[in-house]
C-alpha positions as CSV (number, residue, x, y, z in Angstrom):
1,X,1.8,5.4,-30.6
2,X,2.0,1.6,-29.2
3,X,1.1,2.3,-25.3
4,X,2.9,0.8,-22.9
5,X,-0.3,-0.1,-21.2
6,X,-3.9,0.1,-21.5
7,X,-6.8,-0.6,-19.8
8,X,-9.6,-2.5,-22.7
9,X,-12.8,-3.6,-21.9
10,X,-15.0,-4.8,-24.5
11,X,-18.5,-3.3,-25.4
12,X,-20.4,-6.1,-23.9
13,X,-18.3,-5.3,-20.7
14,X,-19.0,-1.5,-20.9
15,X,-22.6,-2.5,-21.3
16,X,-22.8,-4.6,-18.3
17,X,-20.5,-1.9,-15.7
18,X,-22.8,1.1,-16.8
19,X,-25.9,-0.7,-16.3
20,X,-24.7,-2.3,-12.9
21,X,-23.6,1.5,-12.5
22,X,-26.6,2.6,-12.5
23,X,-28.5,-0.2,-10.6
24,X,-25.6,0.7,-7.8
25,X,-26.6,4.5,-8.1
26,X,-30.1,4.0,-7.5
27,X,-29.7,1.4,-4.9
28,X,-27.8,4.3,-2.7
29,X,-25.0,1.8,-2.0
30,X,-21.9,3.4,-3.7
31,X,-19.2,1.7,-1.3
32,X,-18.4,-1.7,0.5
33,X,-21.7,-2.6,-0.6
34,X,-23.0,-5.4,-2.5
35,X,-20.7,-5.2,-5.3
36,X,-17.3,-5.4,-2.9
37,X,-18.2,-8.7,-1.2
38,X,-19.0,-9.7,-4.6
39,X,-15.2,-9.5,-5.4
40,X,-14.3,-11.0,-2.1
41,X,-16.0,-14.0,-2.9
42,X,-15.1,-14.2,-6.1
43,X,-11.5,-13.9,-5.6
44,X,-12.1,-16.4,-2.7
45,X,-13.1,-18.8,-4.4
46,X,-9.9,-18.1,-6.7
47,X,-7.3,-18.3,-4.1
48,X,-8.4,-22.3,-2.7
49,X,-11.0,-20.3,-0.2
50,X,-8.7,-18.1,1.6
51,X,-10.0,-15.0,3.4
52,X,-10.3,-11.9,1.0
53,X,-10.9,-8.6,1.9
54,X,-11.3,-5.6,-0.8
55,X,-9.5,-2.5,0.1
56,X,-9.1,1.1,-1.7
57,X,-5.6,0.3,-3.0
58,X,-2.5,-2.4,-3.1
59,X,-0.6,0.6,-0.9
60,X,-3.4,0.1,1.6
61,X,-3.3,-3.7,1.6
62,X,0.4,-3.8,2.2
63,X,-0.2,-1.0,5.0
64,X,-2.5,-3.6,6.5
65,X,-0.5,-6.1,6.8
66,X,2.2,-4.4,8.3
67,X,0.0,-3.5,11.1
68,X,-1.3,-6.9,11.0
69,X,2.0,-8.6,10.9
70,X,2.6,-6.1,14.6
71,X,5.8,-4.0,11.9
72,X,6.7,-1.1,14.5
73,X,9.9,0.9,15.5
74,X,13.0,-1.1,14.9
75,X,11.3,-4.0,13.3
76,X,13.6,-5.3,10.0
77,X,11.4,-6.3,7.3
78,X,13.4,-8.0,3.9
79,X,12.1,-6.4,0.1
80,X,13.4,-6.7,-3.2
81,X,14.6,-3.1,-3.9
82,X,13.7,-3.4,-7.8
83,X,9.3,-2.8,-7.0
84,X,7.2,-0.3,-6.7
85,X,8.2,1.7,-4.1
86,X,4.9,1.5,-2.1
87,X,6.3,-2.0,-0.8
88,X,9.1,-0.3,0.8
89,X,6.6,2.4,1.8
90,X,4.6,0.0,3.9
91,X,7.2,-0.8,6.4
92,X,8.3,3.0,6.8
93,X,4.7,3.8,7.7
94,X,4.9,1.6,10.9
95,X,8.2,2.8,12.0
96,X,9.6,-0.2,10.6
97,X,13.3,-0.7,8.7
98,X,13.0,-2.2,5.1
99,X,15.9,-4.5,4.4
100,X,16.8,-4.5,0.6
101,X,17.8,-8.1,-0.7
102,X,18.7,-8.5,-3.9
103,X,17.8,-10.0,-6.9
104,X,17.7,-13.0,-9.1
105,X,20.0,-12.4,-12.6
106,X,17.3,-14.7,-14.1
107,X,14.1,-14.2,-13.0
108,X,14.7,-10.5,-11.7
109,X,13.1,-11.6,-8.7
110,X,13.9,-11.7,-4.9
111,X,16.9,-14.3,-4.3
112,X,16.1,-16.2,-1.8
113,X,19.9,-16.9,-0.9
114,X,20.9,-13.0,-0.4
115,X,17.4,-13.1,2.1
116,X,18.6,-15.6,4.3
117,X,21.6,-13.6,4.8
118,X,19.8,-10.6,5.3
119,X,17.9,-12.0,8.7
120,X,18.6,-10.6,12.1
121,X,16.9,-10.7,15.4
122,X,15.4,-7.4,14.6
123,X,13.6,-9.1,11.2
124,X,10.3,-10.2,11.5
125,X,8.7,-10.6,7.6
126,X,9.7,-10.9,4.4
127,X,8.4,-9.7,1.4
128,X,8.6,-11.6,-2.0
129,X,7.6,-9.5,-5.0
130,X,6.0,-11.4,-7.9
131,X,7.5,-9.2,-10.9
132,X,5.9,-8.6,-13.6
133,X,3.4,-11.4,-13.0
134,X,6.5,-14.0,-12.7
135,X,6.2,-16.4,-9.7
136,X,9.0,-16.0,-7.3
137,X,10.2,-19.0,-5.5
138,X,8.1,-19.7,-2.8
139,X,9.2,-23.0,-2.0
140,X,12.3,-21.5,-1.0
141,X,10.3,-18.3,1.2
142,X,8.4,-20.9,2.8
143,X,10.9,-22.5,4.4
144,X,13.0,-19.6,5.0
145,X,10.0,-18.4,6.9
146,X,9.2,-21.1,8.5
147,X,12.8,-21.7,9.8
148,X,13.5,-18.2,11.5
149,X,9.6,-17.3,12.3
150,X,9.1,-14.8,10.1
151,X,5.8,-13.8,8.3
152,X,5.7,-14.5,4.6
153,X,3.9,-11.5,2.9
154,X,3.0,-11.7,-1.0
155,X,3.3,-8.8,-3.0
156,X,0.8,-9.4,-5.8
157,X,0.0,-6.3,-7.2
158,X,1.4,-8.0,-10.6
159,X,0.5,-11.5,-10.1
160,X,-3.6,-11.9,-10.6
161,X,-3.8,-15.2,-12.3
162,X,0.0,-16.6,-11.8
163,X,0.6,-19.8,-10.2
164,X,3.9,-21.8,-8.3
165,X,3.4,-25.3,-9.1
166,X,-0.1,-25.2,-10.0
167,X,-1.6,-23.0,-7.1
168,X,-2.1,-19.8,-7.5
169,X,0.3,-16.4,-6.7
170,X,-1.2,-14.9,-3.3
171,X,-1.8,-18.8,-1.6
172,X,1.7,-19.2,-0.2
173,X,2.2,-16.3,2.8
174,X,0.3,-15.3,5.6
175,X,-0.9,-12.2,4.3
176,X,-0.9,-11.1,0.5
177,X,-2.2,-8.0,-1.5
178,X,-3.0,-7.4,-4.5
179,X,-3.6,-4.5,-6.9
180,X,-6.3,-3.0,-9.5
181,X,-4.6,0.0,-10.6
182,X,-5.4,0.6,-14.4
183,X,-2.6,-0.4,-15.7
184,X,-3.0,-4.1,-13.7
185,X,-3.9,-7.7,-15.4
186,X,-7.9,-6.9,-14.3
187,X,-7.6,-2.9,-14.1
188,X,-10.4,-0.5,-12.1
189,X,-10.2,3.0,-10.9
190,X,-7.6,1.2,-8.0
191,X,-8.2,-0.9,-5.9
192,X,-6.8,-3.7,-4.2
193,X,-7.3,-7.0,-2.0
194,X,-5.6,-8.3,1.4
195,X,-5.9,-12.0,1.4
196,X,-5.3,-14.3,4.4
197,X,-5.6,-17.3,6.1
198,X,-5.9,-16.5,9.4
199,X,-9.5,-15.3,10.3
200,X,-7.9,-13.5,12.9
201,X,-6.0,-11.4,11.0
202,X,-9.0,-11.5,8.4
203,X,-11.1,-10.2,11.6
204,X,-8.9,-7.3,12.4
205,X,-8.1,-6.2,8.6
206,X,-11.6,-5.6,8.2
207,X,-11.7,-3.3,11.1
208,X,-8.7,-1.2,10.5
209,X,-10.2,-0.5,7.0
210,X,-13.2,0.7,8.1
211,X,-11.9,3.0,10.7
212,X,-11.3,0.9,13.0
213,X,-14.9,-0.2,13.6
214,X,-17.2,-3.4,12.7
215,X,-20.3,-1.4,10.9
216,X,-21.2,1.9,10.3
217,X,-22.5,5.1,11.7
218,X,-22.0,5.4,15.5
219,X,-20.5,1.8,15.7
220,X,-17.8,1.4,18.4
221,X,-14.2,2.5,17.7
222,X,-12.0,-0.8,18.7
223,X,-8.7,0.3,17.0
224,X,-7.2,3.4,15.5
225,X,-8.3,2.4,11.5
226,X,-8.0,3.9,8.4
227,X,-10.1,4.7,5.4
228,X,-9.2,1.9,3.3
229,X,-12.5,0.3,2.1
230,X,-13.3,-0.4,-1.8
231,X,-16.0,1.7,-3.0
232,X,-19.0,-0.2,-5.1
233,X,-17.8,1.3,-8.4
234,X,-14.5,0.3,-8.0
235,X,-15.7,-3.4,-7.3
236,X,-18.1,-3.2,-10.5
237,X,-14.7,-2.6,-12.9
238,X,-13.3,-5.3,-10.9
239,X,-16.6,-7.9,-10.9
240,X,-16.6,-7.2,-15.4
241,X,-13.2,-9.0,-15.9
242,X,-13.2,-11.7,-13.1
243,X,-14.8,-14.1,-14.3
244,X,-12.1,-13.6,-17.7
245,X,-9.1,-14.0,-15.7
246,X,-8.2,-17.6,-17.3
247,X,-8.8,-15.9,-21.2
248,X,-7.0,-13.0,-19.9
249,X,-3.9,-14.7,-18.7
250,X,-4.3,-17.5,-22.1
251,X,-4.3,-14.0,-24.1
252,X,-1.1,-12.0,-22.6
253,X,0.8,-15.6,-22.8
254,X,0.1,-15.9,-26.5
255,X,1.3,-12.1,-27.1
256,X,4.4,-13.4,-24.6
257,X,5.3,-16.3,-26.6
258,X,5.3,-14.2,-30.0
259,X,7.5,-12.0,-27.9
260,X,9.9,-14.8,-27.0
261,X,9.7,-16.5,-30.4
262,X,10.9,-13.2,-32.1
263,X,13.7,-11.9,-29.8
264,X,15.0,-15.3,-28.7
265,X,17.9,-15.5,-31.3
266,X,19.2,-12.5,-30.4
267,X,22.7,-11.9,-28.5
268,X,21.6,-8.3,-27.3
269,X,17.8,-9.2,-25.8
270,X,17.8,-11.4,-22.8
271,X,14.6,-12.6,-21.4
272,X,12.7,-12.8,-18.0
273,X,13.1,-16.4,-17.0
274,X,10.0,-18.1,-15.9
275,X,10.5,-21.6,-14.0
276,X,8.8,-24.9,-15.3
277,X,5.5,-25.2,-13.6
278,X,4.9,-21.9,-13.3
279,X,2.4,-19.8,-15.2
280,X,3.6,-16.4,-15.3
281,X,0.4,-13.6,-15.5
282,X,2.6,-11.2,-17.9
283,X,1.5,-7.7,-16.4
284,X,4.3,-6.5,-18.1
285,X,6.9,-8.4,-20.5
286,X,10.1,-7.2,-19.1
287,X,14.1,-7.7,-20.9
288,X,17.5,-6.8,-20.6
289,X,19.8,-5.2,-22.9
290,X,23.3,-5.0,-23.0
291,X,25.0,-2.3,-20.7
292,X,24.3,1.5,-22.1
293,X,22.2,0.3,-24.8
294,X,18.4,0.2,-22.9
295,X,17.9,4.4,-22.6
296,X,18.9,4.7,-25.8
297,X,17.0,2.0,-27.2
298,X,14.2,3.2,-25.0
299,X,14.4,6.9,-27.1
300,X,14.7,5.1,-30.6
301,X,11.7,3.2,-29.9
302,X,9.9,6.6,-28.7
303,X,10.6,8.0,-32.2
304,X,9.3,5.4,-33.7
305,X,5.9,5.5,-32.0
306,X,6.7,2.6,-29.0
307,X,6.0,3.6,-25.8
308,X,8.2,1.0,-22.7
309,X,9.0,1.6,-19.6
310,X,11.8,0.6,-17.3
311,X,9.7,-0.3,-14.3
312,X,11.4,0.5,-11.3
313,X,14.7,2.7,-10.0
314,X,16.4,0.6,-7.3
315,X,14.3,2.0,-4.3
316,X,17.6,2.1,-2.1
317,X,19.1,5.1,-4.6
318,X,15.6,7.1,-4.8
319,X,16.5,10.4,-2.6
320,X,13.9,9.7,0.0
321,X,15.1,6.5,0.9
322,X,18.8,7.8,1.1
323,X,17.6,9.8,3.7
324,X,16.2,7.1,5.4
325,X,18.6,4.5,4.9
326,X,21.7,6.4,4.6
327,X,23.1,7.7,1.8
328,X,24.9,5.1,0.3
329,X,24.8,2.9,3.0
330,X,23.2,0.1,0.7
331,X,24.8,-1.8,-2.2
332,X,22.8,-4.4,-4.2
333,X,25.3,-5.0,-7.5
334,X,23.4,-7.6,-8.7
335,X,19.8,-5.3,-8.5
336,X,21.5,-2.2,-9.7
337,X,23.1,-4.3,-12.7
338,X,19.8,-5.4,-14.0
339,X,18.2,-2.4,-13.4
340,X,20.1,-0.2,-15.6
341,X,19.5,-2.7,-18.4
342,X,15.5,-3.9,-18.0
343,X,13.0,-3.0,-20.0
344,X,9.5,-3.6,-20.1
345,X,7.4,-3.7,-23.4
346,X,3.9,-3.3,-24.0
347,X,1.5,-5.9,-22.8
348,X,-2.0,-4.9,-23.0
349,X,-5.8,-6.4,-24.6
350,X,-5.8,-3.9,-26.9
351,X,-2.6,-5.5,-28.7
352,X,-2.5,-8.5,-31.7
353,X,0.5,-10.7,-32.5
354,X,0.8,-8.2,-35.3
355,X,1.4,-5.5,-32.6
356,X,3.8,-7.4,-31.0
357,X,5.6,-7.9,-34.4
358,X,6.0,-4.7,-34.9
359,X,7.6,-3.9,-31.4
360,X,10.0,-6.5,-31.6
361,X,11.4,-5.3,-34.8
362,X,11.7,-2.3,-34.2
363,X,13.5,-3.4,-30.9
364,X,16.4,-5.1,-33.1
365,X,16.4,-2.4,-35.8
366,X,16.9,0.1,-32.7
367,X,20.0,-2.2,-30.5
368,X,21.1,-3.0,-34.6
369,X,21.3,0.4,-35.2
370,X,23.3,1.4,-32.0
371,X,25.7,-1.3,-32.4
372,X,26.8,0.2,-35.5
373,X,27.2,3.7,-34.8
374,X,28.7,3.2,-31.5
């Protein structure tokens, strides 16, 4: 079988993480020790010096900044409906009201038109999802922002070594997040960071992870927190694979490229637009297939030993949020159009050019097959 996804570290990197491991096991620091404000600084120095602090998850970074951003009771904040649903999540756990936008028919991103007409006098952020790695159009989310006073909040759970016109994904909003679940472009045991550049909300962020206090033991309680810090072996996974990001990114663009050299003549496989000037991360390399074609494509390629995925259901048709939001009370044509046809193939180290070869044939030989046995 051909995962979908896969953690790889090499042996020299499982050398280093067990022996920094066990230096971390006899120092008696095993969280938001050493280790974690190595990975702040590190990723600081990343994102042009911007205020990083590690948390236990993405989830709990975009929890953050809710509270952060002041999300409660009535406040609108505007999401792409086609993400994980923990972006949604975030705003529902402050009492807040997502606002579903749709989506770009090329870049499967948030459109920035559909946003603007989505703002009220109840919204106060928006949320720009970088999918799979591809930069969405900040330029455009800037302004917007800037225009209505809104805060601009970065999802980049997907988007660890992307730029927008050569600065890099996580730069551009007030608050951003990011993600090291295993599947992720540098994957730990989770994980996740909340970058800003307002030491103020920097400041506060670092209380509410902690439990709402500065230090530790019997330190004084200044807001109702949350149990959000990184722990050290979590930052050791992390600290293995920073210092790669460039090779990592040069890597899953090379295994892209194959990808787009071999599908590109087809009329059934259309594929992720990514703008001039951006460098896109490639988390995941995501297509669309003609209308009934992708879940049985998806089935063919399970027999034959390739493992995809489809990302994300819409989040305004999961049964939770109907409840929510209404059932049926949302329509997003263009989001629920590209949904049913996206799918994401496998993007991982542990694949060669040869791998992705293999995929991509048996990609046409499945749609080939379908088309002549509909």
């Amino acid at each position: 079988m051909i995962p979908f996804a896969k953690p790889e570290f090499s042996e020299k990197t499982v050398e280093t993480i067990l022996q920094n491991i066990s230096d971390a096991l006899k120092s008696g620091y095993l969280t938001n020790g050493p280790y974690v404000r190595l990975v702040e600084e590190k990723f600081s120095g990343i994102l042009s010096s911007l205020y990083v602090a590690a948390t236990s998850s993405c989830t709990a970074s975009l929890h953050l900044a809710m509270l952060l951003a002041g999300i409660s009771k009535g406040d609108e904040v505007i999401v792409p409906s086609n993400t994980f649903v923990s972006t949604a999540n975030a705003v529902v756990y402050c009492g807040g009201k997502p606002i579903f936008a749709e989506i770009e028919t090329d870049t499967f991103n948030l459109d920035p038109l559909d946003v603007e007409n989505k703002i009220t006098d109840q919204t106060k952020a928006i949320i720009p999802v970088h999918l799979g790695g591809n930069p969405c159009d900040m330029t455009a989310f800037q302004r917007i922002a800037s225009e209505h006073n809104l805060l601009l909040i970065e999802d980049c759970a997907h988007a660890h070594g992307a730029y927008y016109k050569n600065n890099p994904c996580g730069t551009f909003g007030d608050l951003s997040c990011f993600s090291f679940y295993p599947t992720k472009v540098i994957p730990s045991a989770e994980g996740g960071l909340l970058v800003t550049k307002n030491p103020e909300f920097d400041k506060k962020g670092r209380i509410l992870l902690n439990q709402g206090r500065q230090g530790f033991g019997p330190s004084s309680i200044e807001e109702i927190g949350y149990n959000y810090r990184m722990n050290e072996l979590q930052a050791i996974l992390i600290n293995s694979q920073i210092s790669m990001l460039p090779e990592l990114i040069q890597y899953r663009t090379k295994l892209a490229n194959r990808y787009r050299r071999n599908l590109a003549d087809s009329d059934y496989v259309n594929l992720q637009e990514v703008r001039v000037g951006n460098i896109h991360s490639y988390y995941s390399f995501i297509v669309s297939l003609p209308h009934g074609f992708r879940d049985e494509v998806r089935k063919l390629l399970t027999k034959e030993g390739v493992e995809t995925s489809i990302l994300y259901h819409p989040i305004h048709q999961q049964a939770a949020y109907q409840k929510i939001i209404g059932a049926d009370s949302v329509s997003l044509p263009t989001t629920e159009d590209i949904c049913s046809k996206t799918i994401a193939l496998p993007m991982h180290l542990a694949m060669d050019e040869s791998t992705v070869d293999i995929v991509s044939t048996k990609l046409l030989e499945s749609i080939e097959w379908i088309t002549k046995n509909q």
